[in-house]
TORKOL-871816 format. One record per residue (C-alpha): residue number from 1; residue in one letter; x, y, z. Coordinates in steps of 0.25 Angstrom, whole numbers, always signed. Each point is the difference from the previous one (the first is absolute). Example, Ala and Ser with C-alpha at 12.3 -4.5 7.8 and 13.67 -1.06 7.14 Angstrom:
BEGIN
{seq=1&type=A&c1=+49&c2=-18&c3=+31} $
{seq=2&type=S&c1=+6&c2=+14&c3=-2} $
***
This chain:
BEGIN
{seq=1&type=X&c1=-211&c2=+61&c3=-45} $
{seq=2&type=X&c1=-15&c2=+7&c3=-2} $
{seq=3&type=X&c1=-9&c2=-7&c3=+8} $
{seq=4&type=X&c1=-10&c2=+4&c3=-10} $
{seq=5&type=X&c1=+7&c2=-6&c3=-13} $
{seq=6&type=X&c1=+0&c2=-14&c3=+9} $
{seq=7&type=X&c1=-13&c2=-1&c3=+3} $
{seq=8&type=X&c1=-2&c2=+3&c3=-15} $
{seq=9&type=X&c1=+8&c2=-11&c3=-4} $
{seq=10&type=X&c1=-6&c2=-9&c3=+12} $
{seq=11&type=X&c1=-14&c2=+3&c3=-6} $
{seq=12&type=X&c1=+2&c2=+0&c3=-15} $
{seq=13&type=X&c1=+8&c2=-14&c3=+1} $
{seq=14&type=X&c1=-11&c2=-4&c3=+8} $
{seq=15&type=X&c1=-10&c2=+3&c3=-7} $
{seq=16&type=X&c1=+7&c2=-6&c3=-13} $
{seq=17&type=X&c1=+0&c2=-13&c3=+8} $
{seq=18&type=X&c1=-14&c2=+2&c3=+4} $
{seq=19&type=X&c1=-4&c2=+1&c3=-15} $
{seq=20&type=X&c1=+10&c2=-11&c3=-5} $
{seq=21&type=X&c1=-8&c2=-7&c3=+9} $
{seq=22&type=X&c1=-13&c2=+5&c3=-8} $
{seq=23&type=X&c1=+6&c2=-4&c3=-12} $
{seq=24&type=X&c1=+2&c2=-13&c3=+4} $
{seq=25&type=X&c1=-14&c2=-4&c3=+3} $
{seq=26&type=X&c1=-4&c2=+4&c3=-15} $
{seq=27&type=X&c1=-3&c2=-12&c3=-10} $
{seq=28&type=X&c1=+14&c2=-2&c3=-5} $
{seq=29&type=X&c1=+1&c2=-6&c3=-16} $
{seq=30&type=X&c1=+11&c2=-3&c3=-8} $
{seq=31&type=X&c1=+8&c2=+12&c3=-7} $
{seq=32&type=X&c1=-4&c2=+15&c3=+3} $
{seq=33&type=X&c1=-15&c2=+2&c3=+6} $
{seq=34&type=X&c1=-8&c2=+7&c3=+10} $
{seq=35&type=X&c1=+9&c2=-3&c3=+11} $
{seq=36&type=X&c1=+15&c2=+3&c3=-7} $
{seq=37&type=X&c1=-2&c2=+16&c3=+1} $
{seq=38&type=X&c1=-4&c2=+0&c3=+16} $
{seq=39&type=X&c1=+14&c2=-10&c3=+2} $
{seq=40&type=X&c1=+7&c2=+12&c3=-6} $
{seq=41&type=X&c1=-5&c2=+11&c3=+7} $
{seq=42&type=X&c1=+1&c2=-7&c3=+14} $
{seq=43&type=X&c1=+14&c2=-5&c3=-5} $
{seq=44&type=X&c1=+4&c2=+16&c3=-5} $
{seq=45&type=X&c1=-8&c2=+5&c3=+15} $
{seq=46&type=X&c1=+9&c2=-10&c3=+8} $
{seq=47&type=X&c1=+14&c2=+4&c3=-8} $
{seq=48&type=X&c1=-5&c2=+14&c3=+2} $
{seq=49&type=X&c1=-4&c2=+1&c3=+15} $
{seq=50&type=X&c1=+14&c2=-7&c3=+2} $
{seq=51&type=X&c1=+9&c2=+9&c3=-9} $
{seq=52&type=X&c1=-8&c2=+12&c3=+9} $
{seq=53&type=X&c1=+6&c2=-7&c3=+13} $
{seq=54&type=X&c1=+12&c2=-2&c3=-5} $
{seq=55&type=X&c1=+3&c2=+12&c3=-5} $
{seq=56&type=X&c1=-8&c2=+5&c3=+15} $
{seq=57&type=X&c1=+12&c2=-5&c3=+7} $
{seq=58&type=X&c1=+11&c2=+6&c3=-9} $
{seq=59&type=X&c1=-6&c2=+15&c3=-1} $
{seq=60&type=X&c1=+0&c2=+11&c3=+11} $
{seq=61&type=X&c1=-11&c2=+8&c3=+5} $
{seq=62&type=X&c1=+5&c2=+12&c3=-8} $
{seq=63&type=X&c1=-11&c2=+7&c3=-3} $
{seq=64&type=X&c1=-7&c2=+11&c3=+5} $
{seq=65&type=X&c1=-13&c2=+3&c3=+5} $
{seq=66&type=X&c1=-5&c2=+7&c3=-14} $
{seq=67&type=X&c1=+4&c2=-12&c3=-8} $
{seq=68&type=X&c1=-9&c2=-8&c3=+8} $
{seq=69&type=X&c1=-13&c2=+9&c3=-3} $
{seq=70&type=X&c1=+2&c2=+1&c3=-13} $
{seq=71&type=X&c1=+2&c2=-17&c3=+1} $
{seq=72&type=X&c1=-15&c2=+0&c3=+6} $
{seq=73&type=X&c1=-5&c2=+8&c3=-9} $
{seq=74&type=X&c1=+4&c2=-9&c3=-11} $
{seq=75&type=X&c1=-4&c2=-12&c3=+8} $
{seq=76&type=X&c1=-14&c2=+5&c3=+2} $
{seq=77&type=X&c1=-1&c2=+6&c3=-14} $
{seq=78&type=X&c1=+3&c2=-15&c3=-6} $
{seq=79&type=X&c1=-8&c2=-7&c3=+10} $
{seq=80&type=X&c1=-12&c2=+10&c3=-6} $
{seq=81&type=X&c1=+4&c2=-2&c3=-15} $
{seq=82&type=X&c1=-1&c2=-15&c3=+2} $
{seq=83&type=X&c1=-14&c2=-1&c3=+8} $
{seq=84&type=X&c1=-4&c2=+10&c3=-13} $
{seq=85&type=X&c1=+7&c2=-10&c3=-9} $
{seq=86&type=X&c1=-11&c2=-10&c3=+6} $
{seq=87&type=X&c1=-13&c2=+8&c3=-2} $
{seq=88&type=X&c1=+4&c2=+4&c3=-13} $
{seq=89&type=X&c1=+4&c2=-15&c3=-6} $
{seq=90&type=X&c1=-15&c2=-5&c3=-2} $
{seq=91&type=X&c1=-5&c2=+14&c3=-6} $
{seq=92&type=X&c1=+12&c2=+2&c3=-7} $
{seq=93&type=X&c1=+5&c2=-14&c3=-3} $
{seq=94&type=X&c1=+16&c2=-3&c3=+1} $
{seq=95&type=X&c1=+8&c2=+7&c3=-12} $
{seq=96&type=X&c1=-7&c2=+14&c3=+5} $
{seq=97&type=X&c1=+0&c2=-1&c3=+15} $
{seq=98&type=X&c1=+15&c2=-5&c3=-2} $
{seq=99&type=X&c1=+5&c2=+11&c3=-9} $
{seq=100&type=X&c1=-6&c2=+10&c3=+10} $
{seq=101&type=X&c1=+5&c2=-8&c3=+11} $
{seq=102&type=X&c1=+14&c2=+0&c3=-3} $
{seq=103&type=X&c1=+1&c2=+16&c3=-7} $
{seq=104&type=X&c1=-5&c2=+5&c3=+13} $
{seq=105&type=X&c1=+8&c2=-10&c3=+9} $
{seq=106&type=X&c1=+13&c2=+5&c3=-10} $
{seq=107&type=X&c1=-4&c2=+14&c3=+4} $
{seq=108&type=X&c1=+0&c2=-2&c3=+15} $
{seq=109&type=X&c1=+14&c2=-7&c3=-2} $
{seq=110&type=X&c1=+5&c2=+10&c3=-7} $
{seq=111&type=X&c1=+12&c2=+8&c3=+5} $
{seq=112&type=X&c1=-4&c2=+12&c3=+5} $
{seq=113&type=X&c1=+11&c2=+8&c3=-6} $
{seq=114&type=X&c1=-4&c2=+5&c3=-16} $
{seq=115&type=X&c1=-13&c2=-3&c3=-8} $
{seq=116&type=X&c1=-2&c2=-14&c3=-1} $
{seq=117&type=X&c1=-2&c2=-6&c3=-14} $
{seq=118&type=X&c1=-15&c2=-2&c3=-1} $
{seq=119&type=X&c1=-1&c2=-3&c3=-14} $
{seq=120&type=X&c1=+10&c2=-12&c3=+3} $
{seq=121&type=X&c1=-5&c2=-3&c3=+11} $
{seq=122&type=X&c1=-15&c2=-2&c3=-7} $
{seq=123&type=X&c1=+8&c2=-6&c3=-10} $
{seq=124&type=X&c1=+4&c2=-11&c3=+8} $
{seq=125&type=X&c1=-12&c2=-3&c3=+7} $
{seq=126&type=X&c1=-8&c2=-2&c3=-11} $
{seq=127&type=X&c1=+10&c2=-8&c3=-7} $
{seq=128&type=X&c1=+1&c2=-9&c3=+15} $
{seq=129&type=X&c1=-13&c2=-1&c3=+2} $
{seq=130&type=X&c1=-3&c2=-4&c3=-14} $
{seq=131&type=X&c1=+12&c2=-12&c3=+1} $
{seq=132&type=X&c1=-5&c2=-5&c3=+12} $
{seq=133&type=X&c1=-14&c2=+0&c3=-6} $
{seq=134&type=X&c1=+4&c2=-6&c3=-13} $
{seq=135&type=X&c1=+10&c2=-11&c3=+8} $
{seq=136&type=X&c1=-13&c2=-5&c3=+10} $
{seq=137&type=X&c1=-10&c2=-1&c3=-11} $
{seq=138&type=X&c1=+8&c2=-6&c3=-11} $
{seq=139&type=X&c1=+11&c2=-5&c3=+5} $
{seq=140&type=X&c1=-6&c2=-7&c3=+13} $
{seq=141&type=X&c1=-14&c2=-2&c3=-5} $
{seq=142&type=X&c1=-4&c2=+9&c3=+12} $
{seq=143&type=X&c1=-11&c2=+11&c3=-1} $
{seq=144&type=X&c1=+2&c2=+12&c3=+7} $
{seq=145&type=X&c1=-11&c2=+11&c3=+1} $
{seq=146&type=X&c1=-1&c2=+7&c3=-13} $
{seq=147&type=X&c1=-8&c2=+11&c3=+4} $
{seq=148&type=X&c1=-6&c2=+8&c3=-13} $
{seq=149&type=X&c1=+10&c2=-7&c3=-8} $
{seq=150&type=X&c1=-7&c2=-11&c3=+0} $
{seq=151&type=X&c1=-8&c2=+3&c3=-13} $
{seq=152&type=X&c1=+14&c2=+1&c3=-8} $
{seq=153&type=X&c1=+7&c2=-13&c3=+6} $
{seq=154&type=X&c1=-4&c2=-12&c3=-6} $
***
């Protein structure tokens, strides 16, 4: 057992209970509202951060040295895509800052081995990010940034 993958799954379950937590103090209505996508997400964080210590006490600490830098990397380059995900929302507004978000947080996740799929990948994120978009704003009633889309959304 990694002690590292435990105290990943010790954090991220906490924090999943730290946001249910959150979540439970938002006004609360019948159906879906403000409050049913937090429940959710704390719920998905909780099952995750459980699954990560489960499956913590059933692997080995086989990798090497090289595999654990490259992990960093990837951990750092994430954390950086995210905190630009966040400047970017206002400026940008959701569908753009999302479709950049995700096509560059596909190409960091990409295996190293062989060209990655760009086109695909682009693909996918705009069709994601524009989904998500389209869910919130017409489906939940919720408005999310529009960026300088605003002028074509009605």
């Amino acid at each position: 057992m990694r002690l590292k993958d435990v105290i990943v799954g010790l954090a991220m379950t906490g924090a999943g209970i730290g946001y249910l937590g959150m979540a439970a103090a938002l006004p609360a209505k019948d159906g879906v509202d403000a409050a049913t996508v937090p429940f959710v997400l704390a719920w998905m964080m909780i099952g995750l951060g459980l699954i990560e210590l489960f499956g913590a006490s059933r692997r080995q600490a086989a990798a090497g040295q090289a595999a654990e830098w490259g992990g960093a990397l990837t951990v750092v380059l994430t954390l950086l895509l995210i905190a630009g995900f966040i400047v970017a929302l206002r400026p940008l507004g959701f569908p753009i800052a999302t479709a950049l978000y995700l096509f560059l947080q596909f190409m960091v996740l990409a295996p190293r081995a062989g060209r990655p799929p760009v086109a695909l990948y682009a693909g996918l994120a705009a069709s994601v990010a524009a989904v998500i978009f389209a869910t919130f704003r017409y489906g939940f009633d919720l408005l999310l940034p529009a960026g300088p889309l605003v002028a074509w959304l009605n």
